[in-house]
N, C-alpha and C positions, 0 to 999 in steps of 0.2 A: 071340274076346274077348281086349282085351287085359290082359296079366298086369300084377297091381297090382306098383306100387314101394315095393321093401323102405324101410322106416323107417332114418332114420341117428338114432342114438344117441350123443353122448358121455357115455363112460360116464368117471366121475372113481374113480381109486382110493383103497383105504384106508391109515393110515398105515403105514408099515413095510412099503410094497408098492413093488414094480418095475415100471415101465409092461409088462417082458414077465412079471411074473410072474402080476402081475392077470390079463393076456392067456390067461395057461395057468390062472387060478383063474375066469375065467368062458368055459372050454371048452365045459364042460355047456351052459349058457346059451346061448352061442353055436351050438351044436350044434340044439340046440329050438327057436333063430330061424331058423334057415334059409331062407331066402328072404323071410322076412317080416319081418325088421329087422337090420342094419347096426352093429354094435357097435364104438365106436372108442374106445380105451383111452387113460387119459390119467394120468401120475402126476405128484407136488406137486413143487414146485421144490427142494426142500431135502435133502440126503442127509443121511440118519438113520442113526447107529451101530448095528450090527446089534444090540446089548441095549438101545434105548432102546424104552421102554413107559409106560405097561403096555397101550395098545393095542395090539393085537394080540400080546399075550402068552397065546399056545395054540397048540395043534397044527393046530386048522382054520383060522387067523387070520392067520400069518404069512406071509413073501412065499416064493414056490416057490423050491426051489432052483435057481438060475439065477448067472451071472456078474454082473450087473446090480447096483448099489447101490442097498438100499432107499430111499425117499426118504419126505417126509411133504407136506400141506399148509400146515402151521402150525405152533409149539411153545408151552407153556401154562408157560415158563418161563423169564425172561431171560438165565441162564448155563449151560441145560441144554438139550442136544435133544430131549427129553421130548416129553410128549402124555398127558394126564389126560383125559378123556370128560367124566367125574364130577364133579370138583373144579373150583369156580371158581378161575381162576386168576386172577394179578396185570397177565399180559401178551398178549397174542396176537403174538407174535413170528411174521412172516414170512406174517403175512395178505395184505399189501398184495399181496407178489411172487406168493401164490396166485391172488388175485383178477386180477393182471394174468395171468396164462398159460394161467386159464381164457378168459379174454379173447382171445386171443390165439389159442386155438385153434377160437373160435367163428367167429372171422374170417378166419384163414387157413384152418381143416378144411371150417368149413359149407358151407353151412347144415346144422345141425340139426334133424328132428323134434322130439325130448327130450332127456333129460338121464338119466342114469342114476348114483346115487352108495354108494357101499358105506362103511360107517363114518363116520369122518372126512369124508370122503367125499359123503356121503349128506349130513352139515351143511351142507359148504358148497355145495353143490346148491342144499338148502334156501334159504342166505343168498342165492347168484346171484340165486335165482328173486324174494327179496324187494325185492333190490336192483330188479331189473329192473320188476317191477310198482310201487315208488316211482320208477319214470322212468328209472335210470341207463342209457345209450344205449349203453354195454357189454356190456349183457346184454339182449336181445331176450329178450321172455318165449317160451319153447317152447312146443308145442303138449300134451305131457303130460312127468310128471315120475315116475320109478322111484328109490323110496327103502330100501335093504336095511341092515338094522341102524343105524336113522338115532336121531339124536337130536340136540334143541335146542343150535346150539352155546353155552357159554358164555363171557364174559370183559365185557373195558372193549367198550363199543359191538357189540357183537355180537348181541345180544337182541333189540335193539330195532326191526329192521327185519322181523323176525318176528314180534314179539310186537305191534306199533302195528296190525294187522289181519290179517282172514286174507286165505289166498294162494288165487288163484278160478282156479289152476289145475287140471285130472285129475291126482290121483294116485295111485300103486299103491304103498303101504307092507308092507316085506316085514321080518318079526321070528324071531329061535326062542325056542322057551318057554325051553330050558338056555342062552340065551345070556348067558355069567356077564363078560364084555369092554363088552357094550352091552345092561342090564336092557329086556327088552321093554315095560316102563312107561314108560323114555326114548323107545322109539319110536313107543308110543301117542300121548304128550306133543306130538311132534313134529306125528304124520298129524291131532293136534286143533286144528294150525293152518291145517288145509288144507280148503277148504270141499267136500263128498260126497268125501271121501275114501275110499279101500277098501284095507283090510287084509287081509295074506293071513299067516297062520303056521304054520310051521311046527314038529316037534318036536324040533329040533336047535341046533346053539349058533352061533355067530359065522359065518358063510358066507355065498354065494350060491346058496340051493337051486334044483335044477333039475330031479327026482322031476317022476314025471307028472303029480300032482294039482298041484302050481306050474306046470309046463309049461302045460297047460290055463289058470291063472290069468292066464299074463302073456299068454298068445294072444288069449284073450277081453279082455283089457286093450287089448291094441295094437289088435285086429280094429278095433276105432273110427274108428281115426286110418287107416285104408290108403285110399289114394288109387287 
């Protein structure tokens, strides 16, 4: 019998993350997929001042230490390289070039199974995905969607392609009860746009857990989709 093929994933990182640092912060992960899905790291166009927050301001949160300039997807401030989760902000600085390089990497990397997005992250995943189910031919909708510490992004026009219906794709929403960066009522908020949604949490703060009893989660998640 022949063996199934592994899942490709890209996986988008969070702000104030390093495409190698993500890469060493979803080792675990990568470790637990082994053979059974494909993890390709991917971070925001923008380099971020090592003190700009308050995303990822914590000890499980921030990018490994590595050579590599952290970098972010967006900023939530016209003369700041900032990133607010929480707070509406006035601007979404530097959406456009996110949304092109996810682009970009769907068509030059893929094809894709899914999408995997942590934080920041995990937003615009979100946004991709709703872009993509309102038609935009930039984003092919994926076949399932992995959201870890995700929440609704907000700002001018960001809402709405989310919030206008839900999104009828599989997804696996992953929270921690202490996660004091991104409230796990954001990322309820989020998995209640997504139709049969399934939530997995755990009791830890801001990360990508990878513990047996998650292990088992995202297995039984992916098992679906293996070809």
């Amino acid at each position: 019998m022949a063996a199934k093929r592994p899942l490709r994933v890209l996986c988008l990182a969070g702000f104030r993350q390093s495409e190698l640092g993500f890469r060493e912060k979803t080792g675990a992960l990568r470790k637990a997929l082994r053979g059974r899905a494909e993890l390709v790291c991917l971070s925001g166009p923008h380099p971020v001042p090592h003190a700009a927050g308050p995303e990822g301001a914590g000890p499980d949160s921030g990018p490994c230490p590595s050579e590599e300039q952290p970098r972010g997807w967006w900023f939530s401030e016209q003369d700041a390289d900032v990133f607010s989760a929480l707070e509406e902000p006035t601007v979404c600085r530097g959406l456009e070039e996110a949304l092109g390089t996810v682009a970009q990497a769907l068509n030059k990397l893929g094809p894709f199974d899914g999408l995997l997005g942590f934080s920041q992250g995990a937003a615009l995943a979100a946004l991709v995905c709703a872009l993509g189910q309102a038609g935009d031919p930039r984003f092919p909708l994926p076949r399932f969607i992995i959201l870890v510490s995700g929440f609704c992004p907000r700002g001018l026009g960001l809402k709405e392609p989310i919030l206008q219906g839900p999104l009828s794709l599989p997804s696996l929403h992953v929270f921690g009860d202490t996660d004091r960066v991104i409230p796990s009522q954001e990322s309820m908020q989020l998995a209640s746009r997504f139709l049969g949604a399934i939530t997995l949490t755990h009791s830890g703060g801001h990360f990508i857990p990878a513990a047996a009893p998650q292990r088992q989660a995202y297995l039984k998640f992916l098992d679906q989709f293996a070809e």
